[in-house]
C-alpha positions as semicolon CSV with decimal commas, in nm:
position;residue;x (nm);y (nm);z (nm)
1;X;0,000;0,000;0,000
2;X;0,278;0,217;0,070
3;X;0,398;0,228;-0,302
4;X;0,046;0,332;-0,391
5;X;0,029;0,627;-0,159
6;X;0,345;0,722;-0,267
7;X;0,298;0,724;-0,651
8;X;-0,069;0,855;-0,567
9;X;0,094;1,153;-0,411
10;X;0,368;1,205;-0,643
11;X;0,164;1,256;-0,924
12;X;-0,072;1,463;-0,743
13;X;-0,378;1,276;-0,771
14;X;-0,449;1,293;-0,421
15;X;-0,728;1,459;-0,256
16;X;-0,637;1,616;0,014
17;X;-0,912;1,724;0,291
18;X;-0,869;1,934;0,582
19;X;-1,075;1,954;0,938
20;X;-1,044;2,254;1,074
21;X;-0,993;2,571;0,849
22;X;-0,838;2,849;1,119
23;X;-0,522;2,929;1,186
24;X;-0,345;2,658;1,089
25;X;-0,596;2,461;0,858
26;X;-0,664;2,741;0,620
27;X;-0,281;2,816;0,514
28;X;-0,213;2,434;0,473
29;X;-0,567;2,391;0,270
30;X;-0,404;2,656;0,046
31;X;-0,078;2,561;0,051
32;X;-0,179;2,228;-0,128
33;X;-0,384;2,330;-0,356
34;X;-0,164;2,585;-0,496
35;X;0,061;2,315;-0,563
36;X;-0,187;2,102;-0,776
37;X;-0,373;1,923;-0,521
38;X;-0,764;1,903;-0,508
39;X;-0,820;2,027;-0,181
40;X;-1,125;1,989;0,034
41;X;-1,180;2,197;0,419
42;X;-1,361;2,069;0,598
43;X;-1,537;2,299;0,884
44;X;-1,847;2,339;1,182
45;X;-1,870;2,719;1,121
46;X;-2,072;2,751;0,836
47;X;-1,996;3,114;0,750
48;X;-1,632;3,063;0,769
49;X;-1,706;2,749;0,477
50;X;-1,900;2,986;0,260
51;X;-1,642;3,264;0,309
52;X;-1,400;3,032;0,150
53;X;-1,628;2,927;-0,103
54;X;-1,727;3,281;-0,225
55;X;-1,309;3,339;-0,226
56;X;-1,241;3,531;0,072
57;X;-1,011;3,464;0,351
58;X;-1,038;3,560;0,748
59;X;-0,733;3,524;0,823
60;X;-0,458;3,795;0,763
61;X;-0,168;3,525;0,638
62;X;-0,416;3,397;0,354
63;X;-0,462;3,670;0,093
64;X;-0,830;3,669;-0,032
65;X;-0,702;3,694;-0,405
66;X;-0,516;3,374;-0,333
67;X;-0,822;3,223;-0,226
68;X;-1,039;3,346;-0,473
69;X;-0,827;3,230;-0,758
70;X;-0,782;2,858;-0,591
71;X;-1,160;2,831;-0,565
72;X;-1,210;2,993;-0,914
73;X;-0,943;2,697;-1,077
74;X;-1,165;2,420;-0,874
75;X;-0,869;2,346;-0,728
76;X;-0,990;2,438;-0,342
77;X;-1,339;2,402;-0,166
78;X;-1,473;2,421;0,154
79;X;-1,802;2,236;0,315
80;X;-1,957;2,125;0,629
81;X;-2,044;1,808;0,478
82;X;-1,814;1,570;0,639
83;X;-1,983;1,302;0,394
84;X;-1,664;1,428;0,143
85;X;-1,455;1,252;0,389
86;X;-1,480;0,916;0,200
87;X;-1,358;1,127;-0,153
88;X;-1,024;1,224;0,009
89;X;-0,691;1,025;0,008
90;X;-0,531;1,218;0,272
91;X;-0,693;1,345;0,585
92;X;-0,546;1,609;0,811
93;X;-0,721;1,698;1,126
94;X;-0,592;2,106;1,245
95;X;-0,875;2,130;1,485
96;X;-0,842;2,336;1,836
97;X;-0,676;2,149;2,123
98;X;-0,808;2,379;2,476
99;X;-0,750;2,285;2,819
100;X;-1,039;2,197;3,094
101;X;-1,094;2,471;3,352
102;X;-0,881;2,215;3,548
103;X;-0,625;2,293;3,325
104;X;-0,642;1,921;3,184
105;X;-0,584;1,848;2,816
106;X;-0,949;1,874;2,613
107;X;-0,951;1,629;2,341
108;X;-1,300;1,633;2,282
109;X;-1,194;1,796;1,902
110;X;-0,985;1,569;1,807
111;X;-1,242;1,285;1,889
112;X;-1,513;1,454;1,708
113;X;-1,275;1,441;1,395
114;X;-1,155;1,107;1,413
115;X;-1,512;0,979;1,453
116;X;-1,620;1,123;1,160
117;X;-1,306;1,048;0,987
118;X;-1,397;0,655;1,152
119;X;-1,743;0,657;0,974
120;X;-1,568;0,699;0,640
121;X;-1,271;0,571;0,637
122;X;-1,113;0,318;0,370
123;X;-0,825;0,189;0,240
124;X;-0,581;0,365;0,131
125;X;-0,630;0,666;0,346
126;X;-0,345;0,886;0,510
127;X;-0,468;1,023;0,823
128;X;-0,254;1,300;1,003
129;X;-0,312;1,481;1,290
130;X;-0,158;1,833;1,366
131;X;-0,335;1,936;1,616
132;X;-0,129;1,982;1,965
133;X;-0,157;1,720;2,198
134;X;0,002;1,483;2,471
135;X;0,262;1,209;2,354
136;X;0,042;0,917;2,288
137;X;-0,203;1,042;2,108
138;X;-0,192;0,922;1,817
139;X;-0,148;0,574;1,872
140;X;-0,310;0,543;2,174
141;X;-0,654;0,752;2,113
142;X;-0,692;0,771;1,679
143;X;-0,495;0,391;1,617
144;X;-0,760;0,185;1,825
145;X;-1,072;0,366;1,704
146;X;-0,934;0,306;1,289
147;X;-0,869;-0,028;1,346
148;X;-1,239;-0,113;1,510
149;X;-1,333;-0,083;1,169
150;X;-1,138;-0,390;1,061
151;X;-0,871;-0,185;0,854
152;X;-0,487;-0,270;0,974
153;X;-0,259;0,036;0,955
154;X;0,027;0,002;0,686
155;X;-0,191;-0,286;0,474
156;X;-0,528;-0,061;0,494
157;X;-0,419;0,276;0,618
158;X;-0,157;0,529;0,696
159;X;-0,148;0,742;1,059
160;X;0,073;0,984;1,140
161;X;0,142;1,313;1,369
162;X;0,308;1,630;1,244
163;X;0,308;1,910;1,474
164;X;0,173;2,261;1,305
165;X;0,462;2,562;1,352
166;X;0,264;2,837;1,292
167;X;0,332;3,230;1,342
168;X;0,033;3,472;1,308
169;X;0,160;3,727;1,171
170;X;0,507;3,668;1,065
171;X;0,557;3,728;0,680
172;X;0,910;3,595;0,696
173;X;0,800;3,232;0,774
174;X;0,429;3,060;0,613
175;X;0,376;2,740;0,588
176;X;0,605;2,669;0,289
177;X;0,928;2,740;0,427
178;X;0,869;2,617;0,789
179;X;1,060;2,288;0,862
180;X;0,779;2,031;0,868
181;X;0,866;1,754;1,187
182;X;0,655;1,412;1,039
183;X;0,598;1,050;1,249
184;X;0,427;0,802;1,208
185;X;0,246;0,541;1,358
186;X;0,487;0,327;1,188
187;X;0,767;0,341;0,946
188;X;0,542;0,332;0,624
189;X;0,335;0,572;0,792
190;X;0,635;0,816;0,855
191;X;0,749;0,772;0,511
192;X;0,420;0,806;0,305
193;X;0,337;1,153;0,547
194;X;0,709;1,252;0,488
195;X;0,656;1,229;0,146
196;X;0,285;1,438;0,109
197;X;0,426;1,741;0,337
198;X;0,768;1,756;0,057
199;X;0,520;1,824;-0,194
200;X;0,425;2,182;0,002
201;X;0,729;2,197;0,253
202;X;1,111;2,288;0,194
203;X;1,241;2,100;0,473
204;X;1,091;1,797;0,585
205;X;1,215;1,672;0,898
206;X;1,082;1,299;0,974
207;X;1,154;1,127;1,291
208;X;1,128;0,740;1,444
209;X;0,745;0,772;1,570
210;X;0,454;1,006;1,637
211;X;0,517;1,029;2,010
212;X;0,855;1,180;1,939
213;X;0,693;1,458;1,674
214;X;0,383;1,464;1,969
215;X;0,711;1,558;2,214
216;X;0,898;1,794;1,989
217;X;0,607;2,002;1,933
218;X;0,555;2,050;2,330
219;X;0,902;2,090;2,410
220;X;0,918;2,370;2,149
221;X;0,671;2,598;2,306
222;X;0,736;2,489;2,691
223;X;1,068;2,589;2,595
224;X;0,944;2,929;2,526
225;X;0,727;2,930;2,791
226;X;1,021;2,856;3,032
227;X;1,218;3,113;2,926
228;X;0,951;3,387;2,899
229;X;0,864;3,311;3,252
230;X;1,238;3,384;3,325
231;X;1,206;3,739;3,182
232;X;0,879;3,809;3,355
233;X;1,056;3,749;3,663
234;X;1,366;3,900;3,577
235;X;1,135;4,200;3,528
236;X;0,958;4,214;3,834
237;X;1,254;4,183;4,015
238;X;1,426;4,498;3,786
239;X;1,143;4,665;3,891
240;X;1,200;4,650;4,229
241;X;1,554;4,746;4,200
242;X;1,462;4,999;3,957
243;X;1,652;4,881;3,694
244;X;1,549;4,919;3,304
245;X;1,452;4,586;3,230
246;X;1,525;4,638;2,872
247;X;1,852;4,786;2,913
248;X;1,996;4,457;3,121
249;X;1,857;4,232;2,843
250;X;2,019;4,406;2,566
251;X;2,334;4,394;2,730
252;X;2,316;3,995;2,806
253;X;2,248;4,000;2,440
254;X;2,579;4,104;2,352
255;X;2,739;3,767;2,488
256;X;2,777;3,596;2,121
257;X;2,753;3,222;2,316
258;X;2,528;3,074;2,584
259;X;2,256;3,322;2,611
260;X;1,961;3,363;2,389
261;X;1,732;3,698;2,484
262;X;1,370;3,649;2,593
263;X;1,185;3,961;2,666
264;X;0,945;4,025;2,943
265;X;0,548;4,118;2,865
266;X;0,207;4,191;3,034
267;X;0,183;3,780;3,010
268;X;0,142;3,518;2,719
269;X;-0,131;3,453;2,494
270;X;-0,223;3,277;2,173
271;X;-0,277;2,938;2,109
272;X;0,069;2,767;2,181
273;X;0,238;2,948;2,446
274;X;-0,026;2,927;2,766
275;X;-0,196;2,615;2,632
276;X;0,089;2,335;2,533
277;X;0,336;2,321;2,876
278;X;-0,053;2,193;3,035
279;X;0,033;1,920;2,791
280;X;0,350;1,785;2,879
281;X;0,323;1,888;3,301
282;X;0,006;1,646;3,262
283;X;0,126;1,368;3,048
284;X;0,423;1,400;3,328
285;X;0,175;1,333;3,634
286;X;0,036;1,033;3,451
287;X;0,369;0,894;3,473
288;X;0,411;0,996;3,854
289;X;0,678;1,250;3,744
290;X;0,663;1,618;3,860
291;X;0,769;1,851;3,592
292;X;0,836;2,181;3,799
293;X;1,021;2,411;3,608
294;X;0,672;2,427;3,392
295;X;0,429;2,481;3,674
296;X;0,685;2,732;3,785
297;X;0,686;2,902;3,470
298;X;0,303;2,919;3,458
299;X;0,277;3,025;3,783
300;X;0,529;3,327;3,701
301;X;0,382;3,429;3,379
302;X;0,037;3,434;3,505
303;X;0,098;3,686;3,765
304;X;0,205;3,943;3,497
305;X;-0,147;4,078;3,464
306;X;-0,151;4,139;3,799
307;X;0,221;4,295;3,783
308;X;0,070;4,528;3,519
309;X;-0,182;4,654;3,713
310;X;0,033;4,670;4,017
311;X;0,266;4,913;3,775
312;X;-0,084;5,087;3,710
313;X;-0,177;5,159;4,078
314;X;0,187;5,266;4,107
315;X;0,164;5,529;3,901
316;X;-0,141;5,671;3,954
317;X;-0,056;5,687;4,318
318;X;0,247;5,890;4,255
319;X;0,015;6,167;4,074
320;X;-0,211;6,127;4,389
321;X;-0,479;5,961;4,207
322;X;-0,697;5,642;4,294
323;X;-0,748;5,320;4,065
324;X;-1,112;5,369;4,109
325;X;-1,268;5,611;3,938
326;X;-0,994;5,647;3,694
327;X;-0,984;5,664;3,309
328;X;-0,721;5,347;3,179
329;X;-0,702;5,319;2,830
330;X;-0,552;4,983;2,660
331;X;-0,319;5,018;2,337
332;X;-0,373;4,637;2,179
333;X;-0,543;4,393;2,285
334;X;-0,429;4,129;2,042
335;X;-0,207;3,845;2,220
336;X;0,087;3,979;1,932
337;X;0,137;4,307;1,733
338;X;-0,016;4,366;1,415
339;X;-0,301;4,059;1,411
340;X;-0,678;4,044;1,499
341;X;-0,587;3,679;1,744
342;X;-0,687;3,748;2,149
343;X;-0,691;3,424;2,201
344;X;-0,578;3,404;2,528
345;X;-0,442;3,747;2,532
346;X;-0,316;3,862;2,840
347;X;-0,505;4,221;2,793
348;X;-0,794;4,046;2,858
349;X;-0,733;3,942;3,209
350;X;-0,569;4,315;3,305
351;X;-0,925;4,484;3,174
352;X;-1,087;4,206;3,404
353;X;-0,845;4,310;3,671
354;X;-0,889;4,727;3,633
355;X;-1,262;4,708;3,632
356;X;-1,232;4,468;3,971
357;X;-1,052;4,737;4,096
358;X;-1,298;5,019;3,997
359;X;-1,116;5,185;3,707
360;X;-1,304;5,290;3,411
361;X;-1,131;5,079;3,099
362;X;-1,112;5,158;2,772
363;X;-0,914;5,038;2,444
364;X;-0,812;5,114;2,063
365;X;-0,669;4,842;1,851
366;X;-0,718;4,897;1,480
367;X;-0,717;4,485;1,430
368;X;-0,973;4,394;1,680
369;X;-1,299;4,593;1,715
370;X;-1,440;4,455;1,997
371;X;-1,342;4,213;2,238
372;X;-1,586;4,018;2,471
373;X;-1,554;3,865;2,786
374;X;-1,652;3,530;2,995
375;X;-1,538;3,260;3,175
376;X;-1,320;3,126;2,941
377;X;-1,099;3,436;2,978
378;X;-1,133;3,616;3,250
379;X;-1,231;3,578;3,640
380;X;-1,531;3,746;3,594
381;X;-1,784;3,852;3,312
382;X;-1,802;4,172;3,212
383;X;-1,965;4,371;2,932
384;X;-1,838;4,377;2,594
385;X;-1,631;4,660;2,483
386;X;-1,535;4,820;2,144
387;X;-1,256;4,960;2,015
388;X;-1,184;5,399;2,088
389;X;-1,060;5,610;1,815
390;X;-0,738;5,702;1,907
391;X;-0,793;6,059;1,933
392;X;-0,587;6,362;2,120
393;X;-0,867;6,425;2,328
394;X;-0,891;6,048;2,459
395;X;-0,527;5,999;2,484
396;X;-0,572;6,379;2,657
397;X;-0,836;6,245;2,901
398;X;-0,685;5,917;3,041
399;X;-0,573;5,910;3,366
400;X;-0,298;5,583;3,271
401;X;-0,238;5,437;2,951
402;X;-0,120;5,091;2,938
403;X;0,088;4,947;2,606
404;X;-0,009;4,598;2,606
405;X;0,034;4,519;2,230
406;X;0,279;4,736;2,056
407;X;0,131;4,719;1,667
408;X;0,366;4,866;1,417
409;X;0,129;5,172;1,276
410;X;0,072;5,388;1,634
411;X;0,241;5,731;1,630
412;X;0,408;5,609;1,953
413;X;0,585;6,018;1,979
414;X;0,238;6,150;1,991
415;X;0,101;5,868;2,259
416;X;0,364;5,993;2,422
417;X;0,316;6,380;2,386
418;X;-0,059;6,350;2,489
419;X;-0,087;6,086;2,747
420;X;0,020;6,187;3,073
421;X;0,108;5,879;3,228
422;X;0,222;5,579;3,031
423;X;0,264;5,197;3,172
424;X;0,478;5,040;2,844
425;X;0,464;4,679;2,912
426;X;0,651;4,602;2,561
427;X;0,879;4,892;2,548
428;X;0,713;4,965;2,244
429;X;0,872;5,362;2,307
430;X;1,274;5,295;2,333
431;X;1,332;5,501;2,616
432;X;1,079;5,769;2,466
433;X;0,887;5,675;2,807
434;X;0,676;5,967;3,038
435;X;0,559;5,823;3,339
436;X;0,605;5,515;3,518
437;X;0,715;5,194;3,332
């Protein structure tokens, strides 16, 4: 069967289908069929399916005239049919991968694709999953449920794990020129995904089974996590000292061996970074093994919010002002600069944290215009708020502004000519500071 796949691939008459068209499913779904492959998404949201269909995008890494002229060539569709399922050789599942309010892996997406992936499947198939997830996954969740159809992986099937790398954002690396990590179930299964990511990827990396890829992908981001927590604290503890942060990082940067800078923020967001070291620190438990350094370096980075608005209450103090009562207005509220994702952004919890604290909050960010908030997010719900102009008479008028996402078009020099105190939690203003940092 391998040989099949393989030739099947090679001469690009594979259909490829895709579960999950955000973030990560909607650049791969392009990816492949801009390279000749029929390609199918496959999606719940019905707008976001009909979106694709009428050839525009929704997310800022996909041009819509590169969808547009995919769909246009029939080369790229999207449905919520998951029928279609059955029409495609090669299945990979890029569907959202949250944690329980325990802070417990949630699966429950995964299993929702591979059961309707089970209801259809059929020899010949290559099913890969990119989703994030704990080592195991794949062989010990999506293996048993193919195989109680009667199918035998390598003579009926193919299964593999490739971790997504994705940057929102980022126009330096897409999907294309992002080192692809591939394993399989099994050997043919390694080689047969190997060989369907080279078709779309420069650098295809394939290793000796899907728990390693499952691993590689966690230790990537716990990695970061680790080492953002560092700075966090590092920064705290500057701040104490009054130190500049930012000055003491640039000059550890210097050293041309054995450091690598991190910098310090308001707290991590997006869909990697807060979510994945959960993961791994669980996985660990499971296997009676205490991973501290991560639950340290969740612990650390989700005080940050609180640091901020520590740094807020500062401030206002020194110009004899109370928290309550006063006007606090939010540059970004995006998790990163210059994209629409507040997924898990840490701007969320510091809004949730001013209003506790009486403050009236406000925000401008030209990519998201409005945020809302719940559960999910924050301690406690609050009503929904939309984005302020960025005028001189509300930079004028607030009491504190905070710089919690430093996006590339603000006139930074006139923030800081109108607002009279400024908490920059990015140094987003180079030393260009007024007020308390």
């Amino acid at each position: 069967m391998k040989n099949e796949s393989i030739s099947l691939i090679t001469e690009k008459r594979a259909r490829i289908g895709v579960i999950g068209l955000g973030y990560v499913g909607l650049p791969l779904l392009v990816e492949f069929a801009a390279n000749g492959f029929h390609s199918v998404g496959f999606e719940v949201d019905e707008n976001k399916a009909n979106q694709i269909n009428a050839g525009s995008s929704y997310i800022g890494d996909v041009p819509s005239e590169r969808v547009k002229n995919l769909v246009a060539a029939k080369l790229m569709c999207a449905t919520t049919d998951f029928q279609h399922l059955s029409d495609c050789d090669a299945i990979i599942i890029c569907v959202p991968t949250p944690l329980r309010k325990t802070k417990e892996p949630d699966v429950s997406y995964i299993l929702a694709a591979a059961e309707e992936i089970q209801k259809r499947l059929r020899r010949g198939q290559l099913i890969i999953l990119e989703s994030t997830t704990y080592p195991g996954t794949t062989n010990e969740v999506l293996l048993p449920m193919f195989e109680e159809k009667g199918l035998k992986l390598d003579e009926d099937f193919h299964l593999a794990f490739s971790p997504e790398r994705v940057d929102p954002g980022n126009p330096q690396f897409l999907t294309h020129n992002i080192p692809k990590v591939v394993g399989g179930a099994t050997n043919d299964s390694t080689e047969v995904a190997a060989h369907l990511y080279s078709q779309i990827v420069q650098d295809v990396h394939a290793v000796s089974s899907a728990r390693v890829a499952e691993a590689a992908k966690l230790l990537e981001n716990t990695f970061r996590a680790v080492n953002i927590g560092m700075a966090n604290e590092m920064a705290r503890l500057c701040y104490a000292l009054n130190i500049d942060t930012w000055e003491v990082i640039r000059a550890a940067a210097t050293k041309p061996f054995g450091f690598m800078p991190f910098y310090p923020g308001p707290g991590i967001g997006g869909h990697c970074i807060p979510l994945d070291p959960h993961y791994l620190s669980w996985k660990a438990r499971q296997h009676g093994f205490d991973s501290r350094f991560i639950s340290l370096a969740e612990e650390v980075n989700s005080r940050m919010p609180d640091h901020v608005v520590q740094l807020v209450s500062d401030g206002l103090n020194d110009d004899c002002k109370s928290m309550k009562g006063s006007r606090v207005l939010l540059l970004g509220v995006a998790y990163k600069k210059d994209i629409d994702d507040v997924r898990e952004s840490p701007a969320l919890s510091i809004i949730d944290r001013l209003r506790a604290k009486g403050a009236d909050v406000s925000y401008h960010d030209p990519f998201v215009k409005k945020v809302s908030f719940d559960d999910a997010h924050t301690e406690s719900a609050g009503e929904p708020l939309t984005s302020v102009p960025l005028t001189d008479e509300e930079l004028s008028a607030a009491d504190c502004l905070i710089i919690v996402t430093d996006h590339s078009g603000i006139d930074y020099k006139r923030v800081c000519s109108l607002a009279p105190l400024i908490v920059d939690t990015r140094n987003a203003l180079n030393g260009e500071i007024r007020g308390r940092e």
